[in-house]
TORLODO-574223 format. One line per field, with one value per residue (C-alpha): residue in three letters; x, y, z. Coordinates in Angstrom, 2 decimals, padded with zeros to 5 digits. Each point is the difference from the previous one (the first is absolute). Layout:
REM TORLODO-574223
midren = c(ALA; ...) $
x = c(X; ...) $
y = c(Y; ...) $
z = c(Z; ...) $
This chain:
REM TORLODO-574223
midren = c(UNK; UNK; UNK; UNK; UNK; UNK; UNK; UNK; UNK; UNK; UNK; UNK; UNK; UNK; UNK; UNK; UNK; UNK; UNK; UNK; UNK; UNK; UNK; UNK; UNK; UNK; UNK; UNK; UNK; UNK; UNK; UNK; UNK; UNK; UNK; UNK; UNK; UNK; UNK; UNK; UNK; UNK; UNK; UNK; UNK; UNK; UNK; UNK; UNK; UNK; UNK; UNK; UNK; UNK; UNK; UNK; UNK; UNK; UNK; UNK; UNK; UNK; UNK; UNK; UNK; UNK; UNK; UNK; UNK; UNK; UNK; UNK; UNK; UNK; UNK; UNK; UNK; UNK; UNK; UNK; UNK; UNK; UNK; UNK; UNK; UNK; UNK; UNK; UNK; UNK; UNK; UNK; UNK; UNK; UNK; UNK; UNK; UNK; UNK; UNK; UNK; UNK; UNK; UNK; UNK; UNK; UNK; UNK; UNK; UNK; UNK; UNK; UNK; UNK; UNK; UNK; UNK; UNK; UNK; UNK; UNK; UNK; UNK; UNK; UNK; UNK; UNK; UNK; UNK; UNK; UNK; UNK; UNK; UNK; UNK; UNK; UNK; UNK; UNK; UNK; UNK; UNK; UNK; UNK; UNK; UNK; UNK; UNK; UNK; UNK; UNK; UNK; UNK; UNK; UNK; UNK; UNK; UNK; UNK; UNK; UNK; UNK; UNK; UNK; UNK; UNK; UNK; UNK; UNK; UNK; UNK; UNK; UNK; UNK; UNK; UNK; UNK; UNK; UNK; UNK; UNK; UNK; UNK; UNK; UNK; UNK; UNK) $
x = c(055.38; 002.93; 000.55; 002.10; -001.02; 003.58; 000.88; 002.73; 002.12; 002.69; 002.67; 003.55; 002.41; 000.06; -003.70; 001.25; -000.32; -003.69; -000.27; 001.91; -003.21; -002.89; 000.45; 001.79; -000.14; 001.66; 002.67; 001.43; 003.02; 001.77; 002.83; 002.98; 003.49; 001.73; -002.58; 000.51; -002.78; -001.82; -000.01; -004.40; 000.20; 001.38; -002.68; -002.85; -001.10; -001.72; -000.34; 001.15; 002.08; 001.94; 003.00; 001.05; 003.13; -000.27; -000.05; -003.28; 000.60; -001.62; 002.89; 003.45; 002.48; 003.36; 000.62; -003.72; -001.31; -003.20; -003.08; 000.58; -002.79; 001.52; -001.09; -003.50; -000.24; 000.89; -002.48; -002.41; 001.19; -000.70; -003.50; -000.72; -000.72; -001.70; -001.51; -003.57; -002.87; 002.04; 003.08; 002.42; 001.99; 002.63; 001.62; 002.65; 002.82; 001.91; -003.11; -002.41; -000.98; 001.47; 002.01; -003.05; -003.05; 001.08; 000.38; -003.03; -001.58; 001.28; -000.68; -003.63; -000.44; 001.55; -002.11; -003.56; 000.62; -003.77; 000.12; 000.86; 003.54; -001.55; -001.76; 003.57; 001.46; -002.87; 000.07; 003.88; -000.85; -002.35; 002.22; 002.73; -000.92; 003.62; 000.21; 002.05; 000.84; 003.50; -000.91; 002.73; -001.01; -003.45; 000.79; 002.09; -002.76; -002.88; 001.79; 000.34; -003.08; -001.36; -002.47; 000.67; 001.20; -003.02; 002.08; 002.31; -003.19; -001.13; 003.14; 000.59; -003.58; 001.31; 002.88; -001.93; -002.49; 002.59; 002.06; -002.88; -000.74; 004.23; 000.97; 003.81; 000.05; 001.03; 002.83; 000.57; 000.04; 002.02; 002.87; 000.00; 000.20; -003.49; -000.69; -002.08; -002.65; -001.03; 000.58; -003.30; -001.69; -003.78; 000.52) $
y = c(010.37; -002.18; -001.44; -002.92; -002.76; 000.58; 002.71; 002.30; 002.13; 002.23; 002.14; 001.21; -000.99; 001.86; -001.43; -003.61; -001.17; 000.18; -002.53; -002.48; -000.74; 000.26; -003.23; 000.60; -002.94; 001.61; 002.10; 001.98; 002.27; 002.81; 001.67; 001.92; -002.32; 001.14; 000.57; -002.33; -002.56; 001.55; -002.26; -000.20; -001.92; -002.93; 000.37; -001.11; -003.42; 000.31; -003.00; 002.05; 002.09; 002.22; 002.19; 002.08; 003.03; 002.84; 003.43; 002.49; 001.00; 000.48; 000.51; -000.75; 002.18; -000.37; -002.31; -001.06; -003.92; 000.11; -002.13; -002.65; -002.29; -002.58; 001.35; 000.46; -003.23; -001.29; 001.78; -001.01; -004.07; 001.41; 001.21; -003.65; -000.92; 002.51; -000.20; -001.61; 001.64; -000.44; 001.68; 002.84; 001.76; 002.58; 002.08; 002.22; 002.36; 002.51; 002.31; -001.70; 002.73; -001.57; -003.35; -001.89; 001.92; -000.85; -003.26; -000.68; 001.79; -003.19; -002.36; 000.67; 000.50; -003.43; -001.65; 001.67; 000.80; 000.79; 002.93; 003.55; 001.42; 003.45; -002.34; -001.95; 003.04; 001.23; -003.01; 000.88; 003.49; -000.92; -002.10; 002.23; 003.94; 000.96; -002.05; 001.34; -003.34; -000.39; 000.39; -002.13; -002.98; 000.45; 000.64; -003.77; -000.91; 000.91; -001.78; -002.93; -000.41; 001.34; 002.76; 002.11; 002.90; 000.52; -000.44; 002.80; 001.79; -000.29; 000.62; 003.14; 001.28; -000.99; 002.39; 002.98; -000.63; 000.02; 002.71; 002.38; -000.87; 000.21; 002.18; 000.44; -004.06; 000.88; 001.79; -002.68; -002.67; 002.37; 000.03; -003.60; -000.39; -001.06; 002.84; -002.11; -000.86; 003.43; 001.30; 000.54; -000.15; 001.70; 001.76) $
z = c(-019.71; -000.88; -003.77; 001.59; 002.46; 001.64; 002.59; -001.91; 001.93; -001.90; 002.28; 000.06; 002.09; 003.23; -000.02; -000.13; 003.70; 000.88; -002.60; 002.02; 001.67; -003.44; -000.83; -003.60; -001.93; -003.49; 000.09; -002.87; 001.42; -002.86; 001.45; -001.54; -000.92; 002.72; 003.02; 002.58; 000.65; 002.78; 003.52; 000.09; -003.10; 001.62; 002.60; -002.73; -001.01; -002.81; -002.23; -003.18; -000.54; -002.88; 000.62; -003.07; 000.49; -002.75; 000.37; -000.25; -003.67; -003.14; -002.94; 000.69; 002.11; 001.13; 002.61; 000.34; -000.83; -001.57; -000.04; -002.90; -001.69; 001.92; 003.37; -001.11; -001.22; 003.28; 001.82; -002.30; 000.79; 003.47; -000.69; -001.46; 003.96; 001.22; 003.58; 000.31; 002.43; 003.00; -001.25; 000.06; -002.44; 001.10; -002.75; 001.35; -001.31; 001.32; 000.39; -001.29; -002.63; -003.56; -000.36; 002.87; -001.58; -003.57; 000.43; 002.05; -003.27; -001.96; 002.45; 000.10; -004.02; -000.35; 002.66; -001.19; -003.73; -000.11; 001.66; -001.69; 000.69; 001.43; 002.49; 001.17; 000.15; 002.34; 002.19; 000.78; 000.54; 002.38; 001.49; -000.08; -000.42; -000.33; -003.23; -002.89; -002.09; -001.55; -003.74; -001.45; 001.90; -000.90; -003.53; -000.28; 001.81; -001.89; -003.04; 001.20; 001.23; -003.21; 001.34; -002.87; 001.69; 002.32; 003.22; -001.05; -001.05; 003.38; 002.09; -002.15; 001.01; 003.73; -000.32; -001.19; 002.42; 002.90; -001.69; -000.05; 003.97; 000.97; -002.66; 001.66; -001.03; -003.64; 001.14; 002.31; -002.88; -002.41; 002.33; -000.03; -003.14; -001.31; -002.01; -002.20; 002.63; 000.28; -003.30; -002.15; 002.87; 000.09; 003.20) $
């Protein structure tokens, strides 16, 4: 069962085109600086949408832009008009794995602050099994939406959870440079 009244959909971006026909009414679209749109974006109408260009990293590193407070706020100005029953929220990246499942963290701890972080984080999970949130966005987010660390509470529990199910994933992430999301993890 669903926490939100709103169909939400969260993919990367060789998964783009079946969504030309879902009927996505909010669109929030992360890609890297200097990725080139991709052609099926055009193809969708939605009535919202949010493109943001950053790179998938958690501490800075030559040559990579990362996720500012600034970025986060705007999704959150995004969030403010969230779909109603009949609507559709696509979240994609370029796998839909960190920068989409992250945000769609935020996006649904803004819209029902009621609800406990490990629940959000379950509802994206659900949603999307492959999620590993990015934890710098979730850490600028979880301040300013003062939740008083729970949603990095809950997103680290995510990682050692996945890690423990796809151990080769920590390598994975220390190549990339985000040591930090998998150090000190209970594993």
């Amino acid at each position: 069962m669903s926490l939100t009244p709103f169909e939400i959909s969260i993919c990367g971006i060789e998964e783009l085109p079946p969504f030309e026909t879902r009927g996505v009414t909010h669109l929030l679209s992360v890609l890297d600086p200097d990725f080139p749109e991709p052609e099926c974006l055009a193809l969708l109408s939605p009535t919202h949408r949010l493109q943001l260009r950053f790179h998938d990293a958690i501490d800075p590193r030559p040559g990579e832009i990362l996720v500012e407070r600034d970025h986060v706020r705007q999704v959150l100005e995004f969030g403010r008009d969230l779909p109603g029953p009949k609507g559709h929220l696509l979240v994609h990246c370029h796998a839909g794995v960190s920068r989409s499942t992250a945000f769609t963290i935020l996006l649904l701890a803004q819209a029902l602050p009621e609800v406990a972080a490990p629940d959000i984080v379950a509802e994206v999970v659900r949603v999307r099994s492959r999620a590993w949130p990015n934890l710098r966005i979730i850490e600028l987010g979880d301040e300013l939406l003062g939740r008083n660390g729970t949603l990095v509470g809950a997103v680290r529990a995510r990682h050692a959870e996945y890690a423990k199910r796809v151990p080769r994933f920590v390598q994975l992430m220390k190549e990339l440079g985000r040591e930090r999301e998998v150090d000190g993890l209970e594993l």
